[in-house]
C-alpha angles and dihedrals in degrees: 000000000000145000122285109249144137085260104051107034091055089047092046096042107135099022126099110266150173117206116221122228107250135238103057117163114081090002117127094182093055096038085057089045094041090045086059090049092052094043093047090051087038081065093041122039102027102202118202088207131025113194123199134190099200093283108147093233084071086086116080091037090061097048093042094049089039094103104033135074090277118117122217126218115190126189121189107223111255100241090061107088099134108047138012118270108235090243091053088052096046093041098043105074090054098037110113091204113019103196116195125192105215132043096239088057090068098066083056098058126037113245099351122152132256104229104157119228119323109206 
């Protein structure tokens, strides 16, 4: 599940795809319709493992999967040194493992894990 753009959907063509309601952040209205489509591919899909990149629709995957068999892989997003991104802050406390990219990221987030930039 991503976020319908020209990137994405030219590197994506041909997978099987839904496509998030954007915006997220701060949107009440997409995080309740983006809340349905995670908890429909949740169902159906039943993932041992969901990966996110720091994208806000990361959310409601992580707290609908927080008590199941489900891992969480959480990535902070690499142009965030100085404060903590609002995903990373309501992910955090459901990731099973938080990454961040920069040392300085680390004193941000308890017992997250030093990666080193990811390009």
């Amino acid at each position: 599940m991503t976020f319908e753009t020209p990137d994405a959907t030219s590197k994506l063509a041909g997978e099987s795809v839904t496509w998030a309601h954007y915006p997220t952040t701060r949107n009440a209205r997409n995080l309740i319709r983006n809340t349905r489509l995670a908890h429909r591919l949740l169902r159906e899909l039943k993932p041992d493992v969901i990966v996110s990149t720091g994208a806000a629709v990361a959310v409601p995957f992580f707290w609908l999967t927080r008590n199941k068999s489900t891992t969480t892989v959480y990535l902070e997003v690499y142009d965030r040194v100085d404060t903590p991104t609002l995903t990373g802050r309501l992910c955090r406390p459901v990731s099973d493992l938080f990454l961040v990219q920069w040392a300085e990221q680390r004193s941000m987030y308890a017992s997250s894990v030093l990666l080193g930039p990811v390009w």
